[in-house]
C-alpha positions as CSV (number, residue, x, y, z in Angstrom):
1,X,-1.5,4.3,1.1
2,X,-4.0,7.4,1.5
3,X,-5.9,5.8,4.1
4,X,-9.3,7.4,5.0
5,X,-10.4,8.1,8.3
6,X,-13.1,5.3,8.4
7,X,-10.5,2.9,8.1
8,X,-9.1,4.3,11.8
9,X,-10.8,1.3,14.1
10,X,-8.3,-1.5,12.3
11,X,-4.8,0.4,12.6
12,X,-3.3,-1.1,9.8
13,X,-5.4,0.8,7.5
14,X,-5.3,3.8,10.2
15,X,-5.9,7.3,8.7
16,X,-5.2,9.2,5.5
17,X,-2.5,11.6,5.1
18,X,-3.7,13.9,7.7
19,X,-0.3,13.6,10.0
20,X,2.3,15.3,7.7
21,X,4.2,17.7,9.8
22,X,5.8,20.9,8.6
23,X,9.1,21.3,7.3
24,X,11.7,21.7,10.1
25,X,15.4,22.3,9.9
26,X,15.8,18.1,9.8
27,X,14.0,18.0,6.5
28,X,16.3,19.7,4.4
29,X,19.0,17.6,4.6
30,X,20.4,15.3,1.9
31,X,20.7,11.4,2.3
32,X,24.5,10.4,2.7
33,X,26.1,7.7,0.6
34,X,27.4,5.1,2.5
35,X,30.9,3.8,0.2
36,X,29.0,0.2,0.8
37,X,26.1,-1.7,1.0
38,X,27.3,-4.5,3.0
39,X,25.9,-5.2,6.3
40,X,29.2,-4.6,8.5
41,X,29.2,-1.5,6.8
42,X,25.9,-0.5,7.4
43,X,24.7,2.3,10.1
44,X,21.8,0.3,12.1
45,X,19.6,1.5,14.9
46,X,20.5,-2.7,16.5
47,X,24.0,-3.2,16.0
48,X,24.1,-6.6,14.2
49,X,20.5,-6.5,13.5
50,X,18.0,-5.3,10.8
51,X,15.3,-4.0,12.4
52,X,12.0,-2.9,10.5
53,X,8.9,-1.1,11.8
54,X,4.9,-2.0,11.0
55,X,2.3,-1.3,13.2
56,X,-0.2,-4.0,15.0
57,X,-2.3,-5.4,14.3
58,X,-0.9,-6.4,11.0
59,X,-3.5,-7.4,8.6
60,X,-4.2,-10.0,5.8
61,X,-3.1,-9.8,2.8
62,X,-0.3,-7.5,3.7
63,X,0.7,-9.5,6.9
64,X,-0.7,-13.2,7.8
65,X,-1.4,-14.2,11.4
66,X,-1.1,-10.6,12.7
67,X,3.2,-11.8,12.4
68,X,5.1,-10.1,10.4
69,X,7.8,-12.7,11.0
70,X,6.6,-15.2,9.5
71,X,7.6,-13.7,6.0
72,X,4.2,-14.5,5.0
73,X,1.9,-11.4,3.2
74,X,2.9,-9.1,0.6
75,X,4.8,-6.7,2.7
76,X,6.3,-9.3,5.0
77,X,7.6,-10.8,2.4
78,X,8.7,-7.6,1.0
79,X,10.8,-7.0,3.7
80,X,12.1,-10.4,4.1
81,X,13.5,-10.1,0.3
82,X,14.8,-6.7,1.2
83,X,16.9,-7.7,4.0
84,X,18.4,-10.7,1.9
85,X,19.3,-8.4,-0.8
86,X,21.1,-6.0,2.4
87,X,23.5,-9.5,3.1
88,X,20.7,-10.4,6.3
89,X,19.6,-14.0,7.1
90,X,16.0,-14.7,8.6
91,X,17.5,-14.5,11.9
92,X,19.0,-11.4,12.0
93,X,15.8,-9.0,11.6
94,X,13.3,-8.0,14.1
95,X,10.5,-6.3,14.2
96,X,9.4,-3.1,15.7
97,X,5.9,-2.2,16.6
98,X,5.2,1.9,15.2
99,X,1.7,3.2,15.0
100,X,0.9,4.3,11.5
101,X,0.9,7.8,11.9
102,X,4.4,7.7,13.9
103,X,6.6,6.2,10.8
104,X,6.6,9.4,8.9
105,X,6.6,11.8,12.1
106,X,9.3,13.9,11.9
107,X,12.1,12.8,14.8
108,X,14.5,10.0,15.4
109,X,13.5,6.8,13.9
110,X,13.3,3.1,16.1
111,X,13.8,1.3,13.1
112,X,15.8,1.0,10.3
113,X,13.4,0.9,8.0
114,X,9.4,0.7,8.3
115,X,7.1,-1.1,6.0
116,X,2.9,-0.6,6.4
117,X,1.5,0.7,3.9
118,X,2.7,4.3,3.8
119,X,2.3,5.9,-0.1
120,X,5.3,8.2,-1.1
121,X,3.5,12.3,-0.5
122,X,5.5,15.7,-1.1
123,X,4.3,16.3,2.2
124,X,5.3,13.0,4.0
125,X,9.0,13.7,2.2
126,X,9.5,16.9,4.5
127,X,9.3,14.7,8.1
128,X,11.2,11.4,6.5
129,X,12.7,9.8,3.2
130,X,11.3,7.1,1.6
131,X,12.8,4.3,-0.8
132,X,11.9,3.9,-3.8
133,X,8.3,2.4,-4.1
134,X,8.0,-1.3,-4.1
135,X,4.2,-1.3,-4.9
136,X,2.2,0.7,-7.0
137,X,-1.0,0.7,-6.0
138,X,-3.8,-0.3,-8.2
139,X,-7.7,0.2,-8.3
140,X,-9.9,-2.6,-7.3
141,X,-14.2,-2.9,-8.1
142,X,-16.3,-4.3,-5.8
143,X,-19.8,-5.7,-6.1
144,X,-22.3,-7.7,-3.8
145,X,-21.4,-11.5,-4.0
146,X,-23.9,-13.0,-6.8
147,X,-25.1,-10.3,-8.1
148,X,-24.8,-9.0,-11.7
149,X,-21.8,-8.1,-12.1
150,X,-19.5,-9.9,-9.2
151,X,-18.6,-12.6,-12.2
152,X,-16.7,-10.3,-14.7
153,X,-13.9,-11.4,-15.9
154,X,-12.9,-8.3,-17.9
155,X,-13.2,-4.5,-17.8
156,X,-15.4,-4.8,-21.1
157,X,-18.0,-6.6,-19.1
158,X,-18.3,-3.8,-16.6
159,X,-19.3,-1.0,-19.1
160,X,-23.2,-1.5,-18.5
161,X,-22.4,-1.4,-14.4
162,X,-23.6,1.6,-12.7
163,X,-20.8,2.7,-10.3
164,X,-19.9,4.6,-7.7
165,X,-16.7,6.2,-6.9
166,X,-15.5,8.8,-4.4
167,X,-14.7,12.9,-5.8
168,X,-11.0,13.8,-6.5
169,X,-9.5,10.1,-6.6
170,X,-7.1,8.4,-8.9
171,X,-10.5,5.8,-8.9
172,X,-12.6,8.5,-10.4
173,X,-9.8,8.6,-13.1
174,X,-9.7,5.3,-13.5
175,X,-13.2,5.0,-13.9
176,X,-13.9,7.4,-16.7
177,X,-10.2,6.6,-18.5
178,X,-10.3,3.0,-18.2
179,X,-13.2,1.3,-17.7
180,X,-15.2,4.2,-19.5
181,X,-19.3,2.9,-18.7
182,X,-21.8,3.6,-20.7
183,X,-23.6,5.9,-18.2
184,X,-21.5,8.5,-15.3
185,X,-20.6,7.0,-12.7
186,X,-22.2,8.3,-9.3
187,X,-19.5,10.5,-7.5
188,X,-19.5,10.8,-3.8
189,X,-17.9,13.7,-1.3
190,X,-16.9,11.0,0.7
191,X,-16.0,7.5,0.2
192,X,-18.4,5.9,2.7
193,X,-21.1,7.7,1.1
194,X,-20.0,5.7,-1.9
195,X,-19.8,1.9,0.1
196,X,-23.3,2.7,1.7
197,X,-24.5,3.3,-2.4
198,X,-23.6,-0.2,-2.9
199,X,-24.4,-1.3,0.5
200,X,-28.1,0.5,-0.6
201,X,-28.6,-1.2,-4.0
202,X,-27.9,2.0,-5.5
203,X,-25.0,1.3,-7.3
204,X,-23.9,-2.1,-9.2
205,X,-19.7,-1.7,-8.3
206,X,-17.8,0.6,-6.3
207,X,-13.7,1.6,-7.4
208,X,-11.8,1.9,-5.0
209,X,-8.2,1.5,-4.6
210,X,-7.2,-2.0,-3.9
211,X,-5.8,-1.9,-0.4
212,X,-9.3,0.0,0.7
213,X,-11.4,-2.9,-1.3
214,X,-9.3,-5.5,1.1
215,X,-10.7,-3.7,3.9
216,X,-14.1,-2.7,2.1
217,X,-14.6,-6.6,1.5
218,X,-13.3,-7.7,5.3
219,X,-15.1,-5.6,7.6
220,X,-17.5,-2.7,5.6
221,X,-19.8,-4.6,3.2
222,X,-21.1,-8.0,3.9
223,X,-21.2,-10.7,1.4
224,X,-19.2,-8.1,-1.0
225,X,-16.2,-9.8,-2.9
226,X,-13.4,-7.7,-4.8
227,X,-14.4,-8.9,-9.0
228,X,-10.7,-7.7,-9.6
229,X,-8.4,-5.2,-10.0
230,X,-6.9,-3.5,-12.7
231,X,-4.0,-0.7,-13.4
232,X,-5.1,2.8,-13.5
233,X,-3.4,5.4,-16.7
234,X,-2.8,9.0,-16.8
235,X,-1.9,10.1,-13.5
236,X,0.9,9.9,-11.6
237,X,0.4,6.5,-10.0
238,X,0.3,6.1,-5.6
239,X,3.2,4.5,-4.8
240,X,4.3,2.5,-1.3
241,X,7.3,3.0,-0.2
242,X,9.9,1.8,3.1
243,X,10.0,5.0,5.1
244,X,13.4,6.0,6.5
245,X,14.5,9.0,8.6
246,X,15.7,12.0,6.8
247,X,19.0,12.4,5.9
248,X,19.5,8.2,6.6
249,X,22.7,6.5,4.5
250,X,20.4,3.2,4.2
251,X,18.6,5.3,1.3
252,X,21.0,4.1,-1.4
253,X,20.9,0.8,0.2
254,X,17.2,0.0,-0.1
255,X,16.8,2.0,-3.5
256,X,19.1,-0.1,-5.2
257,X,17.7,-3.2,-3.4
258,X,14.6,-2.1,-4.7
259,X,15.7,-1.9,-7.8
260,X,17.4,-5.5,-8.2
261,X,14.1,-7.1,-6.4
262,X,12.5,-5.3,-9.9
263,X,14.6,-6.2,-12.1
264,X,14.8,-9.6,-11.3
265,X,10.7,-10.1,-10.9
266,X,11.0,-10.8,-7.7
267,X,8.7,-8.1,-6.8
268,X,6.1,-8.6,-9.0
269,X,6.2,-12.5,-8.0
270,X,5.4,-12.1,-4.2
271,X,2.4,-9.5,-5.5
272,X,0.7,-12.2,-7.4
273,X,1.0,-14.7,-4.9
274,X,-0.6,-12.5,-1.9
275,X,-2.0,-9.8,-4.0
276,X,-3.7,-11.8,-6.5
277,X,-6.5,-14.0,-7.4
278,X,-5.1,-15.9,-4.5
279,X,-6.1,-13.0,-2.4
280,X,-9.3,-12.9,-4.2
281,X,-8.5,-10.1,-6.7
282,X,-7.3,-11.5,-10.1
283,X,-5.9,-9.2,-12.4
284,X,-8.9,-7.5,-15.0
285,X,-8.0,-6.7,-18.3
């Protein structure tokens, strides 16, 4: 994700797209296609052994138990379903611990691949390659626990809300395209201008994007609770994806795993079950 730099004191929601180093003379090289996608024939960083990057602490409901391991958490068990689809049991990955920031630095990679988080950029692209995404992200509203409008249950309910919602974000979009409120939402420079409006009273519901209500919910507003979430239109939607060094043959590999983990539900299963109402954010309509 685009994490902003408020979210810098709990590392797994470290901050936004701020370390995207310039083009160098690694960048412009072109993933190679390995002839197969069976383990043997993979090129691994652990001979024998997948090995997959997240930072640490790894937080709820992207990781349980701070162990990513435990193939518990959306991008745990991400991962997990990954590796199966590369020919690896349970007990062949490991885990690497890589600061936020460091995954798409431009340099050698420690991993094979690394999962935390990390929204596909133009300008991440130039340092490493990504997969394809395995998560698009979607917008979340927040309100104060038992207040007016913390019990919707649909968009429609939310069009008499006064709302805030940080400048130049797919939320603001969202706001305006989707929920479309009787009166302009307030729009804030910066987005903790926006949590202290609700935190103030002077707003009813803040949009965000869901990975920032997580944290909005867990450690900025108290007694705040995430009403739901919903999918944003017209722009081009945020999109996570397992970051890779540039020019890495697994490419192929993980797009195509990607792509049978889609195909098959797979991946929208393990988002309901830790992304969902039982996370606390059921889907709005």
């Amino acid at each position: 994700m685009v994490r902003p730099s408020m979210l810098l004191a709990l590392g797994a929601l470290a901050a936004a797209a701020v370390a995207c180093a310039p083009a160098d003379n690694t960048a412009t090289a072109g993933p190679t296609t390995p002839t197969s996608c069976s383990k043997d024939q993979l090129k691994l960083v652990n001979a024998g052994k997948l090995t997959i990057g997240t930072d640490k602490p790894a937080y709820e409901p992207w990781f349980k138990g701070d162990d990513p391991n435990n193939g518990q958490g959306f991008e745990s068990a991400v991962a997990f379903a990954v590796a199966g689809e590369l020919g690896f049991d349970r007990t062949e990955v490991q885990w690497s611990t890589v600061k936020f920031d460091s995954a798409f630095a431009p340099g050698e990679k420690q991993f094979d691949f690394d999962v935390n988080q990390v929204s596909i950029t133009p300008e991440r692209a130039k340092a490493v390659d990504f997969s394809k995404g395995y998560y698009t992200v979607k917008q979340a509203i927040v309100a104060i626990d038992g207040s007016k409008f913390a019990a919707a249950k649909s968009l429609a309910e939310l069009k008499d809300a006064k709302i805030g919602v940080q400048v130049g974000t797919t939320s603001l979009s969202a706001v305006k395209d989707v929920i479309k409120p009787a009166a302009d939402p307030n729009v804030y420079n910066e987005q903790i201008d926006a949590v202290n409006a609700l935190k103030n009273n002077q707003v009813e519901a803040l949009v965000v994007d869901l990975p920032t209500a997580f944290y909005v919910t867990a450690a900025q507003i108290e007694k705040s609770k995430i009403v739901g979430q919903f999918s944003a239109t017209g722009a081009a939607p945020e999109e996570f994806g397992m970051v890779i060094g540039k020019g890495s043959p697994l490419k192929s590999c993980l797009d195509k795993a990607v792509d049978t983990l889609k195909s098959r539900g797979d991946l929208a299963k393990i988002e309901q079950q830790w992304l969902g109402a039982a996370a606390g954010a059921p889907e709005l309509t």
